[in-house]
ROZALUM-16240 format. One record per residue (C-alpha): residue number from 1; residue in one letter; x, y, z. Coordinates in Angstrom, 1 decimal, decimal comma, always signed. Layout:
N
(site NUM; A; (X; Y; Z))
...
//
This chain:
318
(site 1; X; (+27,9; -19,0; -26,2))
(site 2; X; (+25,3; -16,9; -24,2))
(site 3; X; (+24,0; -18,5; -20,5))
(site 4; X; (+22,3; -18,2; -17,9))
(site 5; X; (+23,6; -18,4; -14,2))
(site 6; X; (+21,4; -20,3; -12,0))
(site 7; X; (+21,8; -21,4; -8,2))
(site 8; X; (+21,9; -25,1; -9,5))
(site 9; X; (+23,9; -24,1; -12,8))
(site 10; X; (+24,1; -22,7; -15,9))
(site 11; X; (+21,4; -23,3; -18,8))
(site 12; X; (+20,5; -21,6; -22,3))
(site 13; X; (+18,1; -18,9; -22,3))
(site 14; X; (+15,9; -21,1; -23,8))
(site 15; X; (+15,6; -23,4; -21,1))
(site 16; X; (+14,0; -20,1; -18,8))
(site 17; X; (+10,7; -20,7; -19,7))
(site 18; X; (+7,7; -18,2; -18,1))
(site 19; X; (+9,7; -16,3; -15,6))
(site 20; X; (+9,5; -13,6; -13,3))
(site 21; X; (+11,9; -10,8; -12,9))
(site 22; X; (+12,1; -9,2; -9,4))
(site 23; X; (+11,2; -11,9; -6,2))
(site 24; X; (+12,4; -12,3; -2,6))
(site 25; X; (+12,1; -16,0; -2,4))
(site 26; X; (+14,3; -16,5; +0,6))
(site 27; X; (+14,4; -13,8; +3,5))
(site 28; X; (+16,6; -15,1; +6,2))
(site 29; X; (+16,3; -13,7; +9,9))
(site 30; X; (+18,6; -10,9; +9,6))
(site 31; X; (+19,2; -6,8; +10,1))
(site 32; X; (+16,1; -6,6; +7,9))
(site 33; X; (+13,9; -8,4; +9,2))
(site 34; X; (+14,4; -7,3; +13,2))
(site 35; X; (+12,3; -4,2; +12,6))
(site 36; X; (+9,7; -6,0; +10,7))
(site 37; X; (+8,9; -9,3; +10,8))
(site 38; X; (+6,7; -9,5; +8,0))
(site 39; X; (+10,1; -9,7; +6,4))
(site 40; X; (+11,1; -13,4; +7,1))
(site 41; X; (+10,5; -15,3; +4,5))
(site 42; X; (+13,2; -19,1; +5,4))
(site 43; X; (+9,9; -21,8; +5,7))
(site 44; X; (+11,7; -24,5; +2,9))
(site 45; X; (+8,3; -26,2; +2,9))
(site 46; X; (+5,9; -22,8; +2,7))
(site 47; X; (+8,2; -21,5; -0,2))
(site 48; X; (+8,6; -24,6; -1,8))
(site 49; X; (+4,8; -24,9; -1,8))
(site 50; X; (+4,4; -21,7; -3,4))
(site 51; X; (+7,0; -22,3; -6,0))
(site 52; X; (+5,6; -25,4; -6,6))
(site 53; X; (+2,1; -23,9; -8,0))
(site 54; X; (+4,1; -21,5; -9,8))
(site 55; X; (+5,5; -24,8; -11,9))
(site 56; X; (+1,8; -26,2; -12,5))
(site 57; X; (+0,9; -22,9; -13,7))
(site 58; X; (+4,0; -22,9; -16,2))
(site 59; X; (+6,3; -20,9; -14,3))
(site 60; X; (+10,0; -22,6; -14,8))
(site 61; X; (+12,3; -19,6; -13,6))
(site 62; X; (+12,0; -16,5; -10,9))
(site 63; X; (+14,8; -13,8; -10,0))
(site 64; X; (+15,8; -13,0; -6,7))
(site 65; X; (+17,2; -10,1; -5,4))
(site 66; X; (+18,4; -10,4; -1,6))
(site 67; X; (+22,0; -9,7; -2,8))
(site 68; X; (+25,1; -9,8; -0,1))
(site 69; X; (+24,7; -10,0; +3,9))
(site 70; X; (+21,0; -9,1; +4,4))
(site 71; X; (+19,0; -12,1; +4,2))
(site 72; X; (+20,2; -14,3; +1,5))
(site 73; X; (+20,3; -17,8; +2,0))
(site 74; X; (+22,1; -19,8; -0,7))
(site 75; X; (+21,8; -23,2; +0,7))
(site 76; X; (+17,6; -22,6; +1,1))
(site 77; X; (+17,6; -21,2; -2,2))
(site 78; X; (+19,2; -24,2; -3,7))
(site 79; X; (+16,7; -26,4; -1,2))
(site 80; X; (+13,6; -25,0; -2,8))
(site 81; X; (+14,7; -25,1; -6,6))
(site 82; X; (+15,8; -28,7; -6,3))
(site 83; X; (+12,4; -29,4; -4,7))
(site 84; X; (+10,2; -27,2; -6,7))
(site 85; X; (+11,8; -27,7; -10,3))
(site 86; X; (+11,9; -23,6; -10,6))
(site 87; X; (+15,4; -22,4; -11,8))
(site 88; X; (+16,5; -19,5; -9,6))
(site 89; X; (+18,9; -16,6; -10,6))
(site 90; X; (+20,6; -15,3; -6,9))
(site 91; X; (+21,9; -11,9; -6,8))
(site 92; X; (+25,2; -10,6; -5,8))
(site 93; X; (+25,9; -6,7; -4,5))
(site 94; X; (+24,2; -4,5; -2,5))
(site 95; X; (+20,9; -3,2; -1,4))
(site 96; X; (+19,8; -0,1; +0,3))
(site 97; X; (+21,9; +1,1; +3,1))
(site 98; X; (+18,9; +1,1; +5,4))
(site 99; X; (+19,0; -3,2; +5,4))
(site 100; X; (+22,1; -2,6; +7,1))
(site 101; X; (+23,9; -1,7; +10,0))
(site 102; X; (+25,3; +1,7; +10,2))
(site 103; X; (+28,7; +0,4; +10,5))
(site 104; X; (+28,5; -2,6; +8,0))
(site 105; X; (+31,6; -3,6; +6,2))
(site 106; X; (+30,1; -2,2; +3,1))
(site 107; X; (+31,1; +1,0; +4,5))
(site 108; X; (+35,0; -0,1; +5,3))
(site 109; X; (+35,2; -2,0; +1,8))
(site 110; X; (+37,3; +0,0; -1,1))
(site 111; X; (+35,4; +0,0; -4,5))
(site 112; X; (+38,2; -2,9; -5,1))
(site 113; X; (+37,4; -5,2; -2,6))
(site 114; X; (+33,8; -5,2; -3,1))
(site 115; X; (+34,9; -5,3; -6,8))
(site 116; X; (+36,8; -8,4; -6,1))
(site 117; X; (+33,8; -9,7; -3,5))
(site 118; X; (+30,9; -9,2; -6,3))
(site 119; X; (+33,2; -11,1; -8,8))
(site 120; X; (+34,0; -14,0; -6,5))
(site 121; X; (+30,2; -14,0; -5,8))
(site 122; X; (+29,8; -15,0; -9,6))
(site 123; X; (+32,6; -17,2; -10,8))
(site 124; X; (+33,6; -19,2; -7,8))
(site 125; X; (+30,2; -19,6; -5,4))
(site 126; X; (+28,5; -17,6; -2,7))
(site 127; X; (+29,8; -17,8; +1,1))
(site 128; X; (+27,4; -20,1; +2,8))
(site 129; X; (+27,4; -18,0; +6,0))
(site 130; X; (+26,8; -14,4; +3,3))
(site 131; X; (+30,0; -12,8; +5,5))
(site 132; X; (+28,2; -12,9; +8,4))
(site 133; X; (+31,1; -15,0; +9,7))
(site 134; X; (+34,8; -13,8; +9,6))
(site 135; X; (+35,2; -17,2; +7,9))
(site 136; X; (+34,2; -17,5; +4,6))
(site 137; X; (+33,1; -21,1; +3,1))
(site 138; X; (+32,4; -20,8; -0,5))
(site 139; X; (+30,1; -23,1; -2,0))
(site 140; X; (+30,2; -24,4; -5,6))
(site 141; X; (+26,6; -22,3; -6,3))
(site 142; X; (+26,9; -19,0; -7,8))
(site 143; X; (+25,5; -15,8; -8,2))
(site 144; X; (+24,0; -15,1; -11,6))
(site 145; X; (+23,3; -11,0; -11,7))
(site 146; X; (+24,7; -8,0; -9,4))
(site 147; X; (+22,1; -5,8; -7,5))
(site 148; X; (+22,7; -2,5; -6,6))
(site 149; X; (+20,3; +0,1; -5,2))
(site 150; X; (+19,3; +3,7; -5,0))
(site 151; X; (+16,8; +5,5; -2,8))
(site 152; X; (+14,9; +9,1; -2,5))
(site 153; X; (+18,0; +11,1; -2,0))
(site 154; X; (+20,5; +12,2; -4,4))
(site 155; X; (+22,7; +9,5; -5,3))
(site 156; X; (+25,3; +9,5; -2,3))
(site 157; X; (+29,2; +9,0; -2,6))
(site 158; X; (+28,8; +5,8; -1,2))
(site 159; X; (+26,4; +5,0; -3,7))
(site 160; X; (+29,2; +5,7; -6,2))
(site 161; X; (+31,4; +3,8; -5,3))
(site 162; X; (+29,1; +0,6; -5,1))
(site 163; X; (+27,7; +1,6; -8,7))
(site 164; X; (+31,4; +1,3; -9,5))
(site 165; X; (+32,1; -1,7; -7,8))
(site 166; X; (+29,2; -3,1; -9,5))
(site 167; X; (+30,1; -2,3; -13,3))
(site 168; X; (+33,5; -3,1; -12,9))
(site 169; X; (+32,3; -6,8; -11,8))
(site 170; X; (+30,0; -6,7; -14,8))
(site 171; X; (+32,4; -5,5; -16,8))
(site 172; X; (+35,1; -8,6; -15,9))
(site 173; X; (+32,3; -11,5; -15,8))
(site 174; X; (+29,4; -10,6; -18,0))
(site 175; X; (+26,8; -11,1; -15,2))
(site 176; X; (+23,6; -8,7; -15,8))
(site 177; X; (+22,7; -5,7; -13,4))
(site 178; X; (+19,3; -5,5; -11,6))
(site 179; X; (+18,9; -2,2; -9,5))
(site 180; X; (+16,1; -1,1; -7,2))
(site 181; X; (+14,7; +2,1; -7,3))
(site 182; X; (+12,4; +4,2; -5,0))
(site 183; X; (+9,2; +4,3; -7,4))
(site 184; X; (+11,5; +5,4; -10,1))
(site 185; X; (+13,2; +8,7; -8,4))
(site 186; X; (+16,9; +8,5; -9,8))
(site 187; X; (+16,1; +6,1; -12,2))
(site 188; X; (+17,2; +8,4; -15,2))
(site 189; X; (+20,5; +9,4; -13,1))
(site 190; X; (+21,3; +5,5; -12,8))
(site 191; X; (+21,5; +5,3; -16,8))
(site 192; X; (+23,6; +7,9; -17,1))
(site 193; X; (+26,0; +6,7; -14,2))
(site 194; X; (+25,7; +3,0; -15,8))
(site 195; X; (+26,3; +4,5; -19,3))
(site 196; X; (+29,5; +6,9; -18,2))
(site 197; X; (+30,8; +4,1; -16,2))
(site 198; X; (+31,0; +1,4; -19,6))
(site 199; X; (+27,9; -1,0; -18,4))
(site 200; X; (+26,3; -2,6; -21,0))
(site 201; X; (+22,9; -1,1; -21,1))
(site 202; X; (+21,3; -4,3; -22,9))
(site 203; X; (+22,2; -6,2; -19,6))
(site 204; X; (+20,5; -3,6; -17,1))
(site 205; X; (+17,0; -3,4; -15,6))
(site 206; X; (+15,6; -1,0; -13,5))
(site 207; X; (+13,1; -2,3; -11,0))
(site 208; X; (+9,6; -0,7; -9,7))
(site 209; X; (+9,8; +2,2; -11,7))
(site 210; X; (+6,3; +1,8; -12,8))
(site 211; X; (+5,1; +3,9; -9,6))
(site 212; X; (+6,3; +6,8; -11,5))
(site 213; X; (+3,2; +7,7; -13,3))
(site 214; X; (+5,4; +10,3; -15,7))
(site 215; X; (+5,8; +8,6; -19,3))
(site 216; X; (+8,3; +10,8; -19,9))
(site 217; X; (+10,5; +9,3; -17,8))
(site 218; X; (+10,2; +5,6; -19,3))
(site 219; X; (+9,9; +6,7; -22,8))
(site 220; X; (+13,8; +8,5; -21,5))
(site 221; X; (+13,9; +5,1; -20,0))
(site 222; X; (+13,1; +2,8; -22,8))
(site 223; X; (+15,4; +5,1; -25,3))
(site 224; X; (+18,3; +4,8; -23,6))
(site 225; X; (+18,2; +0,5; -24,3))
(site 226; X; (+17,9; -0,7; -20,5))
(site 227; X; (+15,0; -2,9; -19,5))
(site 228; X; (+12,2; -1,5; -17,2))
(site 229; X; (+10,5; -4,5; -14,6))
(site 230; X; (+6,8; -3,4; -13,2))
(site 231; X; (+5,6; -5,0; -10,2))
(site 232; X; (+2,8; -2,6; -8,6))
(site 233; X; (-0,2; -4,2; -10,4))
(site 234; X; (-1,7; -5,8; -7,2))
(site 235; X; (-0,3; -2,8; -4,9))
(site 236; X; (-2,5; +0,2; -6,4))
(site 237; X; (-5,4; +0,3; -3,8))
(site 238; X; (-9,5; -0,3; -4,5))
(site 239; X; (-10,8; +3,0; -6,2))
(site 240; X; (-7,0; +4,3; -7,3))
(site 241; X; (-6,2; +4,6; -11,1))
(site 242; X; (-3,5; +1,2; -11,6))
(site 243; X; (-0,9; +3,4; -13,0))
(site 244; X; (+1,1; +0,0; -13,8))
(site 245; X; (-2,0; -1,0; -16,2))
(site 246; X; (-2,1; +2,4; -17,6))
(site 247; X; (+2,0; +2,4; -18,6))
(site 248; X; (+1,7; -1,3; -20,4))
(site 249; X; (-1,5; +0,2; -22,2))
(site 250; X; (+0,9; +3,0; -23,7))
(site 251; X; (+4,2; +2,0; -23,9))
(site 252; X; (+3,9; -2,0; -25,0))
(site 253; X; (+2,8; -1,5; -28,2))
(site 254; X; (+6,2; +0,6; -29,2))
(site 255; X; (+8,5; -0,9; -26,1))
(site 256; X; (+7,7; -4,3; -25,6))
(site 257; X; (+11,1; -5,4; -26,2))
(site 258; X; (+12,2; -3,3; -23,3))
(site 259; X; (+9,5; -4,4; -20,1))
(site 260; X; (+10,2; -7,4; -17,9))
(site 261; X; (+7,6; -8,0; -14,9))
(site 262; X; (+7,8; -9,7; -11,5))
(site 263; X; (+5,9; -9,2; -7,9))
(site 264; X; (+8,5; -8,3; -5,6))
(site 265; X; (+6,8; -10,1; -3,4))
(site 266; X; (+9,1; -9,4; -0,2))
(site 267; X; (+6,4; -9,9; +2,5))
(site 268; X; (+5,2; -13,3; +4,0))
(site 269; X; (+1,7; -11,4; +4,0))
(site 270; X; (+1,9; -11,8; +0,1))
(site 271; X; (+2,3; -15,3; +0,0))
(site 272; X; (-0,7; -17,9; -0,3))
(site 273; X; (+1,6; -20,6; +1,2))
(site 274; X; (+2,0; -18,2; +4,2))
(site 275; X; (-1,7; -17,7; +4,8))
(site 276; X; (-1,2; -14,7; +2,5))
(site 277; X; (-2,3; -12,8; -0,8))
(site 278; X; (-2,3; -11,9; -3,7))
(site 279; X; (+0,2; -15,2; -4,1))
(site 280; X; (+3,3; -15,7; -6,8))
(site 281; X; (+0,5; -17,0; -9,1))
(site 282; X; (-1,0; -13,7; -9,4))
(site 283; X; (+1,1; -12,7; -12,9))
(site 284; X; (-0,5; -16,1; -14,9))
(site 285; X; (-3,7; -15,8; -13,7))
(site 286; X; (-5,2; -11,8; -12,1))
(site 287; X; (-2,4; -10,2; -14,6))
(site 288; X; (-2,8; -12,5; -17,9))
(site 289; X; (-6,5; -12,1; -17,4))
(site 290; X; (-6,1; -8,4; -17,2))
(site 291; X; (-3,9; -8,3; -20,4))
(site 292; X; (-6,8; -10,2; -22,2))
(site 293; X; (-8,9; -7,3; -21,3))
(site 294; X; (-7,1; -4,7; -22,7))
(site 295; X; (-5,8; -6,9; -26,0))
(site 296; X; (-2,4; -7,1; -24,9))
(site 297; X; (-1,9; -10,7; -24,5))
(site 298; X; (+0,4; -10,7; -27,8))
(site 299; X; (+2,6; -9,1; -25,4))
(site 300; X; (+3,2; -12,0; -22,6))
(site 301; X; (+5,8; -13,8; -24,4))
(site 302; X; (+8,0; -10,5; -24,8))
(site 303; X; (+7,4; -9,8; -20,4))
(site 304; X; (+7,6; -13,5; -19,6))
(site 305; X; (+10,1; -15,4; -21,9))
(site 306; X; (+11,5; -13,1; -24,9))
(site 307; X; (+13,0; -10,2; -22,6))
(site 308; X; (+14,1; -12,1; -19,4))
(site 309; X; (+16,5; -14,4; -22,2))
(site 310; X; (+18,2; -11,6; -23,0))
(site 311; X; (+18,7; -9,1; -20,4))
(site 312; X; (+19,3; -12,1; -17,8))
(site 313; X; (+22,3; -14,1; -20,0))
(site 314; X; (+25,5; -13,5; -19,8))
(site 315; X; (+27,1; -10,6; -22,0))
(site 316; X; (+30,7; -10,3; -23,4))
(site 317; X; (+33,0; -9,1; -20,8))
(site 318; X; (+33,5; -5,8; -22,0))
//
């Protein structure tokens, strides 16, 4: 029967709700966050306010996507879900090498043992100390997708070998694969590495790739049967064409079964709890509103609750 791994369990699909699909709800002080500290996002009560007028607006479930050793916090995450009723999905894998030190384990690891890492990650619960200690103390909360992450260079070696590392752990336990990309560059490149390698394409999305303005590249995107998840809507600046708005104008009416949407909202700056804006609520209020304009509110169910139940369950391990 098809699930969906949360921090506080697994549920049905169903039980999802509105949800958003790319967050950083919990930044802890880390490498990241020592050059910048607009990073740090580990204030239980700030987030949990936040998250909390997500659920009166009808939000029930967000994704994040701090994956291994660079500011996840698996015992906060599990703090502000209990206290905010919002089901959160926590990522394993890896992010971009620049969230790292230059001589992090991820470096040292053989595609095996990050294999085995990723996979223990999912089925037996997340280290509460994220291997930042040389002892590891799993808890019983689990990660319920595998990250992985490209950036403007060609796609490195190193790179490789987490992309393989990655499908093999999706290949053994079914959990779904959310990747970041640098406004899209590489995107196409990750498909066809996913699809040589055996992923499941139907259990893939590719995040900010709406700052490619060339439809080419989604409609390559949408073909290949891998989700696309938008999140610049409130980043285009005053007097700049929203290339995000554009793309959903063109490509929902054939591909709505292929677009998930989120707000990758990894800055406290961006939080309303934090003194910040646009806020989480931004995607049922600004964005619905702005659907409504251009008469594609039939879509919202697809972005919010349709697509997120499939690409986020569980496949067959393959």
């Amino acid at each position: 029967m098809s699930f969906v791994r949360t921090v506080l369990g697994d549920i049905q699909p169903a039980q999802m709700g509105i949800t958003y699909s790319h967050e950083h709800i919990v930044i802890e002080e880390s490498f990241p966050t020592i050059a910048n500290k607009d990073f740090i996002l580990n204030d239980v009560g700030k987030i949990t306010e936040e998250l909390k007028a997500l659920y009166d607006l009808g939000g029930r479930t967000v994704v994040d996507t701090m994956p291994a050793n660079c500011g996840r916090s698996i015992m906060k995450l599990v703090e502000v879900s209990r206290k905010s009723g919002i089901h959160i999905i926590c990522p394993t894998g890896m992010h971009l090498e620049k969230y790292y030190l230059p001589n992090h384990w991820r470096y040292h690891l053989s595609e095996d043992q990050l294999t085995e890492l990723f996979i223990k990650d999912v089925e037996e619960g997340i280290d509460v100390y994220d291997y930042g200690s040389p002892v590891v103390n799993r808890t019983h909360h689990k990660a319920g997708l595998i990250k992985l992450a490209t950036g403007d260079e060609p796609i490195t070696a190193h790179q490789q070998k987490i992309f393989h590392a990655v499908v093999n752990a999706h290949r053994n336990t079914g959990a779904p694969i959310l990747t970041h990309t640098n406004s899209g560059k590489h995107a196409i490149e990750q498909v066809n590495l996913f699809s040589k390698l055996g992923a499941n394409l139907e259990h893939v999305v590719l995040s900010h790739v709406d700052k490619c303005a060339d439809p080419g590249v989604h409609k390559e995107l949408f073909r290949s049967g891998v989700y696309l998840e938008y999140d610049s809507h409130f980043r285009w600046k005053k007097g700049e064409e929203n290339i995000t708005y554009k793309l959903l104008a063109q490509f929902l009416p054939s591909y709505s079964n292929r677009i998930v949407v989120g707000m990758d909202m990894a800055r406290n700056s961006y939080w309303k709890s934090y003194g910040g804006a646009p806020g989480l609520n931004f995607l049922l209020t600004t964005f619905k509103d702005e659907l409504n304009k251009m008469n594609l509110a039939e879509y919202s169910d697809d972005l919010f609750c349709q697509n997120p139940q499939k690409l986020f369950s569980f496949s067959k391990k393959i």
